[in-house]
N, CA and C atoms of all chains as a GROMACS GRO file, in nm:
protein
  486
    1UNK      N    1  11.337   4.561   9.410
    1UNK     CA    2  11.401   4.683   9.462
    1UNK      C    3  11.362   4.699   9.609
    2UNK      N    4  11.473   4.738   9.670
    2UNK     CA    5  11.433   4.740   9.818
    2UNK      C    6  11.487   4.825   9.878
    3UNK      N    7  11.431   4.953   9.926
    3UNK     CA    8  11.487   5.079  10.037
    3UNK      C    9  11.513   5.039  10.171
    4UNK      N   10  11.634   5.095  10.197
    4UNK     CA   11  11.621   5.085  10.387
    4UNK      C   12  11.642   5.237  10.450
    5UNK      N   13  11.556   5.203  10.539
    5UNK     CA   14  11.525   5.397  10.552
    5UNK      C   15  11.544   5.346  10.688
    6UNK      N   16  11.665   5.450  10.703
    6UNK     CA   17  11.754   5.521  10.922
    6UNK      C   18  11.639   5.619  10.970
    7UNK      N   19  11.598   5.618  11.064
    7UNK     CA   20  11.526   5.722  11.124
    7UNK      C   21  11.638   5.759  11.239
    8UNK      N   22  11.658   5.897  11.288
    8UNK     CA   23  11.758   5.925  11.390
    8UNK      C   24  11.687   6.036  11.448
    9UNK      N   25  11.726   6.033  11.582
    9UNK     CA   26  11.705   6.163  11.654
    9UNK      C   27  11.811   6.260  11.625
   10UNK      N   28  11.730   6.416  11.623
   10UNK     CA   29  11.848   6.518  11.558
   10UNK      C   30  11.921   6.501  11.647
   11UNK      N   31  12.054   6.581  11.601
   11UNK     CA   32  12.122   6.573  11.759
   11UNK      C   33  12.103   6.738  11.877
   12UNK      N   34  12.097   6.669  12.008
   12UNK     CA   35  12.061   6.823  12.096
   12UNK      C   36  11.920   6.748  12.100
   13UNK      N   37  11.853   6.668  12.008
   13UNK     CA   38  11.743   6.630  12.101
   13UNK      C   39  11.741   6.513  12.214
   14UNK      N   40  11.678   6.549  12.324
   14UNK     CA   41  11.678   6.409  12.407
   14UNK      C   42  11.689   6.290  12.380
   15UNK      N   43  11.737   6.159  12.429
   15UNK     CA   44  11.711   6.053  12.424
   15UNK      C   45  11.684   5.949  12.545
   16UNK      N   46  11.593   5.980  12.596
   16UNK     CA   47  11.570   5.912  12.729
   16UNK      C   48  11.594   5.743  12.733
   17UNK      N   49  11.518   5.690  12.580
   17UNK     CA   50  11.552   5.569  12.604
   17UNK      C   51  11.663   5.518  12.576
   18UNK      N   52  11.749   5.572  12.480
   18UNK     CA   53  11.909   5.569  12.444
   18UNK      C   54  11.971   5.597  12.641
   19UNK      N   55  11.944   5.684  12.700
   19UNK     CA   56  12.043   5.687  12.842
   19UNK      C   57  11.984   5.551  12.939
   20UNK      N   58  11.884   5.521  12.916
   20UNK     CA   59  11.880   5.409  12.986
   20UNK      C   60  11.879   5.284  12.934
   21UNK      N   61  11.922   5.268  12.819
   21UNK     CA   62  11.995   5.120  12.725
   21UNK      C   63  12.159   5.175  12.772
   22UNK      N   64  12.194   5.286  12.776
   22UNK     CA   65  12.325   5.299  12.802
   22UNK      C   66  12.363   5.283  12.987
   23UNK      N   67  12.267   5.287  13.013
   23UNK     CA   68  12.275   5.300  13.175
   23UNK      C   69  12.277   5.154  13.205
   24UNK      N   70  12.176   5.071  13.120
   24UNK     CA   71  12.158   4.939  13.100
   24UNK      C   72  12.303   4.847  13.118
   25UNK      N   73  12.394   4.892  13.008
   25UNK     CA   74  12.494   4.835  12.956
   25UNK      C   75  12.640   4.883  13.052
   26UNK      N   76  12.598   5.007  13.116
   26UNK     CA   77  12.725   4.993  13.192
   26UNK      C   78  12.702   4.917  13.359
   27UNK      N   79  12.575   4.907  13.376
   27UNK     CA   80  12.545   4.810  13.531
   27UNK      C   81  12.636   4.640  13.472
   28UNK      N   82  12.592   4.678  13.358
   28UNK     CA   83  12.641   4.482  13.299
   28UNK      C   84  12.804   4.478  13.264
   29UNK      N   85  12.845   4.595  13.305
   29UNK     CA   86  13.008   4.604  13.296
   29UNK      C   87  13.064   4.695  13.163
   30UNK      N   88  12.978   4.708  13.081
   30UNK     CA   89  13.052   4.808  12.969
   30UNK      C   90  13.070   4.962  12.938
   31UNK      N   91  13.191   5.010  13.037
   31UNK     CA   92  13.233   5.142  13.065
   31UNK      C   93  13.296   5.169  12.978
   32UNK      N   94  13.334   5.166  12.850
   32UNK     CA   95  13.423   5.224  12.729
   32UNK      C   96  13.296   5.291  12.650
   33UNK      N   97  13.163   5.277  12.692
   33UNK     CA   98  13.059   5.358  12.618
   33UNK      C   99  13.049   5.504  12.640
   34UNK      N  100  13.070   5.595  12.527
   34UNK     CA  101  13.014   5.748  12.537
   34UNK      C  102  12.876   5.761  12.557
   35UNK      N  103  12.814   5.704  12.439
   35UNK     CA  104  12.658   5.710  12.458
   35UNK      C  105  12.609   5.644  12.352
   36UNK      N  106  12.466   5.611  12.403
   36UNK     CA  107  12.358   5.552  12.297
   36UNK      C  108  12.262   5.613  12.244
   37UNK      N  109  12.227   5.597  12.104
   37UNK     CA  110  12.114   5.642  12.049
   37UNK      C  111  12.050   5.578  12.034
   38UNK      N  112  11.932   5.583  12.016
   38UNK     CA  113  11.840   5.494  11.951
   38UNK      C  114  11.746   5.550  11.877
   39UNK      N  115  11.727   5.458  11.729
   39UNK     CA  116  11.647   5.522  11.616
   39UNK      C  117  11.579   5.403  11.545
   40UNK      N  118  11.509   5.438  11.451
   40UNK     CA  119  11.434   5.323  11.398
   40UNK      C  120  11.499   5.309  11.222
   41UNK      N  121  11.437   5.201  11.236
   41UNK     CA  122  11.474   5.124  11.096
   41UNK      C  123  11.376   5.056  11.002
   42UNK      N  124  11.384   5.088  10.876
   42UNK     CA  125  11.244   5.038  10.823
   42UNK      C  126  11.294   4.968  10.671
   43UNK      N  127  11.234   4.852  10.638
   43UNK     CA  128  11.311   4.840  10.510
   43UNK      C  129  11.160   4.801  10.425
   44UNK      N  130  11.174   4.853  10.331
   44UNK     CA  131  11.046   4.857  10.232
   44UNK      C  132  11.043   4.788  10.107
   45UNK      N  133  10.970   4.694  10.022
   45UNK     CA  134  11.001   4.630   9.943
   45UNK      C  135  10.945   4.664   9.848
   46UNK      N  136  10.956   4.661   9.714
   46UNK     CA  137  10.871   4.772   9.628
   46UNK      C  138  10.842   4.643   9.510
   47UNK      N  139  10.751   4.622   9.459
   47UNK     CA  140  10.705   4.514   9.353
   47UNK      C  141  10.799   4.514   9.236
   48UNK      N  142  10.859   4.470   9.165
   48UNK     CA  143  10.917   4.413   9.040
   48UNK      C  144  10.978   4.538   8.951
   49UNK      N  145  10.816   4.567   8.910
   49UNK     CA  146  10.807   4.658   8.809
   49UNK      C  147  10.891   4.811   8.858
   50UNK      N  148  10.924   4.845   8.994
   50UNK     CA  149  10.948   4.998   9.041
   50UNK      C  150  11.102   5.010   9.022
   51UNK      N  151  11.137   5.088   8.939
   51UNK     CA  152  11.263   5.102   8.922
   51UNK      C  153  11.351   5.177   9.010
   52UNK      N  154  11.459   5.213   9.060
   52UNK     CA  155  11.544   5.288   9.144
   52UNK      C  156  11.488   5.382   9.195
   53UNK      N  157  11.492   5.476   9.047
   53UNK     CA  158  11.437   5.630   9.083
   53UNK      C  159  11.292   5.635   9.209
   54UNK      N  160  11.232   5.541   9.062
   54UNK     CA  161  11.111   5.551   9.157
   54UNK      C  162  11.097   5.490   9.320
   55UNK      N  163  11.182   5.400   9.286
   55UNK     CA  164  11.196   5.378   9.465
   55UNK      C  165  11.255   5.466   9.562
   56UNK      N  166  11.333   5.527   9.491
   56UNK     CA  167  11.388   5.612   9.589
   56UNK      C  168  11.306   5.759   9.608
   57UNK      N  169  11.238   5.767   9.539
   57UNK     CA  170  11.105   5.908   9.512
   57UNK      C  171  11.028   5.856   9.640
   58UNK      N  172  10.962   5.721   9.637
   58UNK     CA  173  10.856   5.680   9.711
   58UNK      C  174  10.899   5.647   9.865
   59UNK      N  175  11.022   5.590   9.873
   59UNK     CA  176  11.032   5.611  10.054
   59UNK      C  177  11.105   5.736  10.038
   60UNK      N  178  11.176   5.810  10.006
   60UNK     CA  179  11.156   5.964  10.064
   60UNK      C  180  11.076   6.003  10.103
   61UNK      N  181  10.934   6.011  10.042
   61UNK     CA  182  10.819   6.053  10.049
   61UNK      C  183  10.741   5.980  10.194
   62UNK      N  184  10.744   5.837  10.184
   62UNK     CA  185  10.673   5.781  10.266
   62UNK      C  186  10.803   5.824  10.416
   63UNK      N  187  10.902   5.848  10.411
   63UNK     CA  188  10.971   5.886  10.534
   63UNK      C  189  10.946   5.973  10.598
   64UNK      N  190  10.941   6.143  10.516
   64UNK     CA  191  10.894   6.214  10.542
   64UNK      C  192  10.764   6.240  10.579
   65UNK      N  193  10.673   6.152  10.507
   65UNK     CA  194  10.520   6.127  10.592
   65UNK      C  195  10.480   6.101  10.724
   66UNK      N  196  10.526   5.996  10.710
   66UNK     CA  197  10.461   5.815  10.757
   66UNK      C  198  10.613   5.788  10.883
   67UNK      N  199  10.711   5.796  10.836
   67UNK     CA  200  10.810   5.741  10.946
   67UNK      C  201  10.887   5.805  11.024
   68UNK      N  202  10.900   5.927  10.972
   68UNK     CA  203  10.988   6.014  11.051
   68UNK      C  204  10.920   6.183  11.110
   69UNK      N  205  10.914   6.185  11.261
   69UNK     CA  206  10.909   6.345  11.220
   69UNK      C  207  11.017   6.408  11.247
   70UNK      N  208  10.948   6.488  11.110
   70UNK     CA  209  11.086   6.618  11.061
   70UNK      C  210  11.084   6.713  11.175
   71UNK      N  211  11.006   6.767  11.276
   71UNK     CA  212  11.031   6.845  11.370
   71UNK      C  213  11.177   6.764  11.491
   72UNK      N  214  11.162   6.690  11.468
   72UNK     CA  215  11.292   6.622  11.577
   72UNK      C  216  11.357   6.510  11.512
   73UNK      N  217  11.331   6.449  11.389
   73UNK     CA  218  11.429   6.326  11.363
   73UNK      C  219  11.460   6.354  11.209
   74UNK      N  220  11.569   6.318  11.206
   74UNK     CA  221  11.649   6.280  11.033
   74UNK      C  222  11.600   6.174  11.000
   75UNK      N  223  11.606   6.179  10.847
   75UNK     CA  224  11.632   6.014  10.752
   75UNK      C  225  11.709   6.024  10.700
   76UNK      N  226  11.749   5.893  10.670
   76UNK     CA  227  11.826   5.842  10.510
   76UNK      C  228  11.769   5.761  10.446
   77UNK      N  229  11.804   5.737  10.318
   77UNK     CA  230  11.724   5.602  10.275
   77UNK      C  231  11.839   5.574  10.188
   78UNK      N  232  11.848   5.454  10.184
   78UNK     CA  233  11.943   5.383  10.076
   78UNK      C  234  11.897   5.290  10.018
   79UNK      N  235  11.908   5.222   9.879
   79UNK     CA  236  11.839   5.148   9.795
   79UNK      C  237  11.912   5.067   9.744
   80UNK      N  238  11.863   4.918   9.700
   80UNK     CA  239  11.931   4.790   9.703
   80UNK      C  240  11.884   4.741   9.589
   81UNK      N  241  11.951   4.676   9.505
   81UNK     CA  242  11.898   4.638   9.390
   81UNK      C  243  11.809   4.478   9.409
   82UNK      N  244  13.568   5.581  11.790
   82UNK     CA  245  13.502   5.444  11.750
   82UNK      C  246  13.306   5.457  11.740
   83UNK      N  247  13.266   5.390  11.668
   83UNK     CA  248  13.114   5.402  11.667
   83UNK      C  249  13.094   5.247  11.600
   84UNK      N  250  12.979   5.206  11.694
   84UNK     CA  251  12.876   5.074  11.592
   84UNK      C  252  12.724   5.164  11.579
   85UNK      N  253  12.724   5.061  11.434
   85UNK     CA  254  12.566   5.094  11.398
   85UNK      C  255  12.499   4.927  11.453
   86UNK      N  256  12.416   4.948  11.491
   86UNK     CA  257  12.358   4.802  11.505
   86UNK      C  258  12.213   4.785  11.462
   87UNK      N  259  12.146   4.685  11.373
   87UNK     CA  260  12.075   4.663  11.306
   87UNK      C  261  12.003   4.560  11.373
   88UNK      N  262  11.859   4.566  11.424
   88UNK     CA  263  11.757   4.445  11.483
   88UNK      C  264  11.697   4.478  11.387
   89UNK      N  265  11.641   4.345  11.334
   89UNK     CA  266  11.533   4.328  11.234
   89UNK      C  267  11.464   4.206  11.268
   90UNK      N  268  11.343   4.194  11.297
   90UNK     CA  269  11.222   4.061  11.271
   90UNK      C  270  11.314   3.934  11.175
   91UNK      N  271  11.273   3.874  11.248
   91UNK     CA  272  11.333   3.722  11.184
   91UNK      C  273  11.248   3.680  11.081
   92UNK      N  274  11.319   3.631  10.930
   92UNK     CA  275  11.175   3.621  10.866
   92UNK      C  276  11.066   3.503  10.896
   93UNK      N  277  10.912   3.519  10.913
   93UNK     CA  278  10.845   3.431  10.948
   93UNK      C  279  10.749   3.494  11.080
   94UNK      N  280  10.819   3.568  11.141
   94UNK     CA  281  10.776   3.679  11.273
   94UNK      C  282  10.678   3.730  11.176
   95UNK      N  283  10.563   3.761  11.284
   95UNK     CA  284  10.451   3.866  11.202
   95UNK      C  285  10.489   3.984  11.283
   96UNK      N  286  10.483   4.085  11.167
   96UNK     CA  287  10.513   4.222  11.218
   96UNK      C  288  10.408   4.329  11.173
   97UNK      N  289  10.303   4.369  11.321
   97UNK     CA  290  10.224   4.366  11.260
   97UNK      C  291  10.199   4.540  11.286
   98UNK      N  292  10.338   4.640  11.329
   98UNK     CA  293  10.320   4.738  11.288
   98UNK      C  294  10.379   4.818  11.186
   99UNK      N  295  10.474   4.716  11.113
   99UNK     CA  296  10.498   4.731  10.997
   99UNK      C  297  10.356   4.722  10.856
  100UNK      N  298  10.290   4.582  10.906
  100UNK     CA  299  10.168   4.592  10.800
  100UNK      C  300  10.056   4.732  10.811
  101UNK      N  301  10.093   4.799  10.924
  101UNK     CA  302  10.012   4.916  10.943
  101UNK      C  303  10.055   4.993  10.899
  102UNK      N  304  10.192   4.982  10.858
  102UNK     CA  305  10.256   5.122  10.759
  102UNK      C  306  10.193   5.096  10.618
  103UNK      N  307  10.239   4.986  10.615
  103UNK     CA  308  10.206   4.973  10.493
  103UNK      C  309  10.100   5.004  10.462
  104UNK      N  310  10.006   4.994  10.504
  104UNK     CA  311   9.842   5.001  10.500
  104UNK      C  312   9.834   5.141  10.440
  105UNK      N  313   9.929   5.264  10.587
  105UNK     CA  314   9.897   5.371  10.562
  105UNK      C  315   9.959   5.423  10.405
  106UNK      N  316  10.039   5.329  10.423
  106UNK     CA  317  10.103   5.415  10.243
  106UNK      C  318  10.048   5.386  10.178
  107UNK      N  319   9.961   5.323  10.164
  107UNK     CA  320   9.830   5.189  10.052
  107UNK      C  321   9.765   5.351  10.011
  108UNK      N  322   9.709   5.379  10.156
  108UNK     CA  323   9.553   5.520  10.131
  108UNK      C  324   9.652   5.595  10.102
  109UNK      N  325   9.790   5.671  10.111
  109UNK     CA  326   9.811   5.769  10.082
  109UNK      C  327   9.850   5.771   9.926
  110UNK      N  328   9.833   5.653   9.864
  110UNK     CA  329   9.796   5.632   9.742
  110UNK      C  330   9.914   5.549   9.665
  111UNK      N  331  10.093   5.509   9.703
  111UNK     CA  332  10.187   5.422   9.751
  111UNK      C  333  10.124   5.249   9.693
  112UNK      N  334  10.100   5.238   9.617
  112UNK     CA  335  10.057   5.116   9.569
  112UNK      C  336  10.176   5.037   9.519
  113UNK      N  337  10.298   5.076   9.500
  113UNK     CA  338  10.365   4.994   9.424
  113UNK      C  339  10.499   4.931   9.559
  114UNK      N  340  10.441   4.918   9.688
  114UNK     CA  341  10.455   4.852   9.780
  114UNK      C  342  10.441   4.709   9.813
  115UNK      N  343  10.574   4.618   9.800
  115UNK     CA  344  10.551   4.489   9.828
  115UNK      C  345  10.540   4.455   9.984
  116UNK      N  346  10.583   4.546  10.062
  116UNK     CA  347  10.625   4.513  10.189
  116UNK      C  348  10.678   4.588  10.274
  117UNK      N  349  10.641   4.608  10.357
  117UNK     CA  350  10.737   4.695  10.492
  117UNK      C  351  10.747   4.658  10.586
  118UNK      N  352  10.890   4.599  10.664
  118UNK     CA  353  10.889   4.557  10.817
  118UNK      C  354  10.996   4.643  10.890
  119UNK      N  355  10.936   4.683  11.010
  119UNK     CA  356  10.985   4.711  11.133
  119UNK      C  357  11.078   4.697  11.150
  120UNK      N  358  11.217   4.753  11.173
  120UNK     CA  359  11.322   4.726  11.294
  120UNK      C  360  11.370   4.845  11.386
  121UNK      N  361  11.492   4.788  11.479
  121UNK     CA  362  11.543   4.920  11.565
  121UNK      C  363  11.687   4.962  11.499
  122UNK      N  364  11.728   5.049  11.535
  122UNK     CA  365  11.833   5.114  11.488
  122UNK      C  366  11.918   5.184  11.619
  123UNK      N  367  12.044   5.157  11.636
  123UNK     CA  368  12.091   5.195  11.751
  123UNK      C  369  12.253   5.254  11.723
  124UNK      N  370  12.304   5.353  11.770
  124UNK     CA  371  12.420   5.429  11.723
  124UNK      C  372  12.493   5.406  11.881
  125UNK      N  373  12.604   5.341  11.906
  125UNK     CA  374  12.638   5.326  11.960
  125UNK      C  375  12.795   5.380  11.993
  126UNK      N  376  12.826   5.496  12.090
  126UNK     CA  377  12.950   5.594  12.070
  126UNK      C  378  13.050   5.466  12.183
  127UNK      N  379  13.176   5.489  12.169
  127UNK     CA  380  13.297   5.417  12.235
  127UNK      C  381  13.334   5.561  12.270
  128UNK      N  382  13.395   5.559  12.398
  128UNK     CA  383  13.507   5.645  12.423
  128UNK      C  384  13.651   5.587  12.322
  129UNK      N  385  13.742   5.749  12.311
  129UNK     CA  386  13.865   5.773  12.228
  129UNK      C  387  13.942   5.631  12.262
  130UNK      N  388  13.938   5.544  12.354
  130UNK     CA  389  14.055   5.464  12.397
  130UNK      C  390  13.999   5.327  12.310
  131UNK      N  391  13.869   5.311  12.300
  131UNK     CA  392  13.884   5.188  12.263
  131UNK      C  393  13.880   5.132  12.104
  132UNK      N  394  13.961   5.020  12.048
  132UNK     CA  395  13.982   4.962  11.920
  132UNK      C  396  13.852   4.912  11.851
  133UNK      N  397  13.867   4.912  11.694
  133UNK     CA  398  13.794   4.849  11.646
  133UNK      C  399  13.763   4.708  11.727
  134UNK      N  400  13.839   4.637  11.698
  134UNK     CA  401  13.813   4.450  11.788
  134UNK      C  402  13.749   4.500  11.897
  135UNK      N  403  13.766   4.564  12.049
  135UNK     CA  404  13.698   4.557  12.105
  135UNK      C  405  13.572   4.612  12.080
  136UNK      N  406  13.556   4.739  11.964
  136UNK     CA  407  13.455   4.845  11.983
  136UNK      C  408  13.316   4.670  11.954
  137UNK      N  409  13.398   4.615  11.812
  137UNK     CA  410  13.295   4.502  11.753
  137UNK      C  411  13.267   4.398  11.888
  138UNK      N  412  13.361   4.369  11.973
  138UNK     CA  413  13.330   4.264  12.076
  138UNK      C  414  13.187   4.282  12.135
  139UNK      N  415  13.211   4.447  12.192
  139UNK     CA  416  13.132   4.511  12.312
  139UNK      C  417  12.976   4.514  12.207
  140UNK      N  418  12.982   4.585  12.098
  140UNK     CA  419  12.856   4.623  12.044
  140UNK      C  420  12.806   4.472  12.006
  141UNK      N  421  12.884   4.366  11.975
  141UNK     CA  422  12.798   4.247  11.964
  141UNK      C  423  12.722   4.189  12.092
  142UNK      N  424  12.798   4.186  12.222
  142UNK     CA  425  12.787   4.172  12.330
  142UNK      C  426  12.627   4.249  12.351
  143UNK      N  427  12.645   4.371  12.389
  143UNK     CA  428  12.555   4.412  12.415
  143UNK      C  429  12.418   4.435  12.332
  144UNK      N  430  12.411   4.403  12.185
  144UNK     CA  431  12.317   4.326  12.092
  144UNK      C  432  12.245   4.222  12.163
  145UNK      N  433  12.333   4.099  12.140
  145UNK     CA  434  12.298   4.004  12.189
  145UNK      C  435  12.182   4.018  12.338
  146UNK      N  436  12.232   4.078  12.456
  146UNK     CA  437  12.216   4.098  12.549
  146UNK      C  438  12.105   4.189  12.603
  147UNK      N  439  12.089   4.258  12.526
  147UNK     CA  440  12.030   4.410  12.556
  147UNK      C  441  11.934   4.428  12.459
  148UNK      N  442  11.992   4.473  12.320
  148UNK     CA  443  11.911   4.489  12.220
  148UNK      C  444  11.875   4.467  12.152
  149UNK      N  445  11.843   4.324  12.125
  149UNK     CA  446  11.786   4.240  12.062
  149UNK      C  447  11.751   4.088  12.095
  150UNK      N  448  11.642   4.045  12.072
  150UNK     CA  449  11.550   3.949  12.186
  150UNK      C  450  11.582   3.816  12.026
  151UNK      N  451  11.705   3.736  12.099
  151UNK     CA  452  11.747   3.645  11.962
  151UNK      C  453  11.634   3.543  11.958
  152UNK      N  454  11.512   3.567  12.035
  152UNK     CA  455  11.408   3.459  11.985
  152UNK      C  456  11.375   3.446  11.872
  153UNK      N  457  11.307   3.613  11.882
  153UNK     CA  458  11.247   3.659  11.726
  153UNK      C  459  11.321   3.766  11.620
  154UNK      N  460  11.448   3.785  11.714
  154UNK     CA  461  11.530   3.892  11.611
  154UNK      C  462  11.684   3.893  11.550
  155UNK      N  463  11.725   3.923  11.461
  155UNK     CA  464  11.811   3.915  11.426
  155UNK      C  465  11.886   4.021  11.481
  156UNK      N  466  12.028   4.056  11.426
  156UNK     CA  467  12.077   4.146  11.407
  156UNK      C  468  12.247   4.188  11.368
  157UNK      N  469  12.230   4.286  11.299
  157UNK     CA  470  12.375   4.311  11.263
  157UNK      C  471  12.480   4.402  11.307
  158UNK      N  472  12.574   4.414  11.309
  158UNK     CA  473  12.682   4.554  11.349
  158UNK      C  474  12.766   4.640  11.255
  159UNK      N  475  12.786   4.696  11.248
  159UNK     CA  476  12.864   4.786  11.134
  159UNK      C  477  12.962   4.885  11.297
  160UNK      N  478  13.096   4.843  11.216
  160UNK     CA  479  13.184   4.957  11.312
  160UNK      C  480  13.238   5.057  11.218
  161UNK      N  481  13.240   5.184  11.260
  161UNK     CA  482  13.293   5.306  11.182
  161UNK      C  483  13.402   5.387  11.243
  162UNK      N  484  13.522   5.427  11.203
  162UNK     CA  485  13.590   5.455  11.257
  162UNK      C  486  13.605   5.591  11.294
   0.00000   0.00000   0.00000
């Protein structure tokens, strides 16, 4: 079983390094861009025995801990058989 | 138009602030953890004018180029309409 957990900046919060990957990309010629975000990505592998539920209980949990803060960033997590 | 774009560690790369998550989910008591690795996550907006084909051209383009180092990383695109 294997989670992949999105970390995102809310939106309305800054992204300094998203405007300068986007600032990046239009010096190199690509002007059809609105804008960039940038967020993290985490994929977690859970031993044999952990079934769905429980995988999906345990990176919620570890997102909300450990990977994301809830004062400025979202998750998702989605789960893979 | 929007891409999602996906960098992830190539497998074989040591990723070694992913093993520090892991670690931390170990003490926060998270035992049924095979694995956790690192990646970036990037949301990438098109202005109204441009097509799927190009939106996928540009966001591969600038993957390749920008946001992701094809030594040690992979990566994928997802376009959303």
């Amino acid at each position: 079983m294997k989670a992949k957990v999105y970390v995102t900046l809310k939106k309305g919060v800054l992204d300094p390094q998203g405007k300068a990957i986007h600032h990046s990309a239009e010096l190199m010629g690509f002007t059809q861009l609105a804008d960039i975000r940038q967020g993290k990505y985490f994929e977690i592998s859970f031993n044999d025995s952990v079934g769905e539920a429980e995988a999906r209980e345990a990176a919620e949990s570890i997102s909300r801990d450990v990977l994301a803060n809830p004062v400025i960033e979202d998750f998702s997590v989605e789960i893979e058989g």
